[in-house]
N, C-alpha and C positions, 0 to 999 in steps of 0.2 A: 504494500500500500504506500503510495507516493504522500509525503506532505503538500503541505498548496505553495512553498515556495520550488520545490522540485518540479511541483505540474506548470507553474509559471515559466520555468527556465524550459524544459522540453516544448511545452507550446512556442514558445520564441525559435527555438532551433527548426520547429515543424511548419512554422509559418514562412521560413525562410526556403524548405526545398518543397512546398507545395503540394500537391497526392503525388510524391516522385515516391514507390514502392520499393525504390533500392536503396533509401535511407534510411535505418530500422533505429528511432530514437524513443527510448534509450535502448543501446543494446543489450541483447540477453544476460551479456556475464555482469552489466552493468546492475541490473536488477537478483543476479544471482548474486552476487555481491551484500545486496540490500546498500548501495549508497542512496545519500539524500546530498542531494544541492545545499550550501548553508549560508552561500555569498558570493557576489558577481559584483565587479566594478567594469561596467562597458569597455570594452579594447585593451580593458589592464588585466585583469584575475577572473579566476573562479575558482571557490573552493566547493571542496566536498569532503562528507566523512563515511565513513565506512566501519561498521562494527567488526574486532575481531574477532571472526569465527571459530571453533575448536578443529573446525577441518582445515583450514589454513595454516595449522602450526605443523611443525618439522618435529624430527625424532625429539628435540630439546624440550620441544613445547612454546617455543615463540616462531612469530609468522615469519613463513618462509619467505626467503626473498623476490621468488616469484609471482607471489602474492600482494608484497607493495607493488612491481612493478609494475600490476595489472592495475591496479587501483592509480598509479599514475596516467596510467595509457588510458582508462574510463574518465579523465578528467580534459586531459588532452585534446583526443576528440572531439568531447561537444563544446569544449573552448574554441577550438580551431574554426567549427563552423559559427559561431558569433561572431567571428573573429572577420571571419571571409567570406562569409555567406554562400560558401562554394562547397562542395565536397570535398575533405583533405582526405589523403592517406599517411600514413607512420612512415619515412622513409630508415630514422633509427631512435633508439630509443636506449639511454644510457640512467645507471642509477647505481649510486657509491653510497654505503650504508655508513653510517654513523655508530646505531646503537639498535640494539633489539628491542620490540614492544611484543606485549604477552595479552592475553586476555582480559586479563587484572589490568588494563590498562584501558581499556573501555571503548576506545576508537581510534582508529586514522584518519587523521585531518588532512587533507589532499590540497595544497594551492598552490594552482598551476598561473604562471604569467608570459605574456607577450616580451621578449629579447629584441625580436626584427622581424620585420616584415617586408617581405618584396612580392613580386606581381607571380612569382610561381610557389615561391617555397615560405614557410613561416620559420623561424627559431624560436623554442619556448623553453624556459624553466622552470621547473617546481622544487618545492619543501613536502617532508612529508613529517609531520609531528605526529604526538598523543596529544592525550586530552591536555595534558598540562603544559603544553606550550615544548615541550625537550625535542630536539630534532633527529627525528629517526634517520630520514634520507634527504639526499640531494638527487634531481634529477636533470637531466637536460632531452632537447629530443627536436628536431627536425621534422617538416611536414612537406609534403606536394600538394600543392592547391591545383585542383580538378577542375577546366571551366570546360564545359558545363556539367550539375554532377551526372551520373552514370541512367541511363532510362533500364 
């Protein structure tokens, strides 16, 4: 179940590709995820948080790294298309851990920002905390802007 600040931010992304049926917002792992939208500043940010799950965790018991990095890339995405109004795709995607968060820690806070923009490609960066502000990861990440998006 989406909050009414998540259905605000999907309706913006959905208004912008139209009935185009090859853009599925949010997408699936987005919602398997369980993220909510929690803050947008036009052309600059948007965050999001993501509860951690017990299936997410590695032999140790805190989330595996594949798991922030998805939660970076479900941020990314529907940033890129506020961003550009266009269809992007992930060209790469880089992320350098800082420190471990565990369940006991209650969420990841995802904010993803605008680096550069040019007429094909976007540069973006993110943080990825806990609830209390410590910084789990650093991200960086690269995009193709698609004109027009895909029919």
């Amino acid at each position: 179940m989406q909050d009414e600040f998540t259905s605000q931010i999907i309706a913006e992304i959905e208004a912008l590709f139209g009935s185009s049926k090859n853009v599925e917002v949010p997408p699936k792992i987005f919602r398997d995820m369980q993220g909510r939208f929690v803050a947008y500043e036009k052309g600059k940010s948007l965050r999001a948080a993501f509860p951690i799950l017990e299936r997410y965790e590695g032999p140790s018991g805190v989330m595996q790294g594949g798991m922030v990095a998805a939660a970076f890339d479900n941020v990314y995405g529907p940033f890129s298309y506020l961003v550009t109004a266009a269809y992007c795709i992930t060209m790469n995607l880089s992320t350098s851990f800082v420190r471990p968060i565990t369940r006991q820690e209650g969420e990841l806070i995802i904010e993803v920002g605008l680096v550069e923009r040019t007429k094909q490609f976007l540069v973006l960066d993110g943080k990825a905390s806990n609830a209390q502000g410590k910084l789990i990861a650093h991200s960086t990440s690269q995009w193709f802007v698609v004109q027009p998006p895909p029919k």
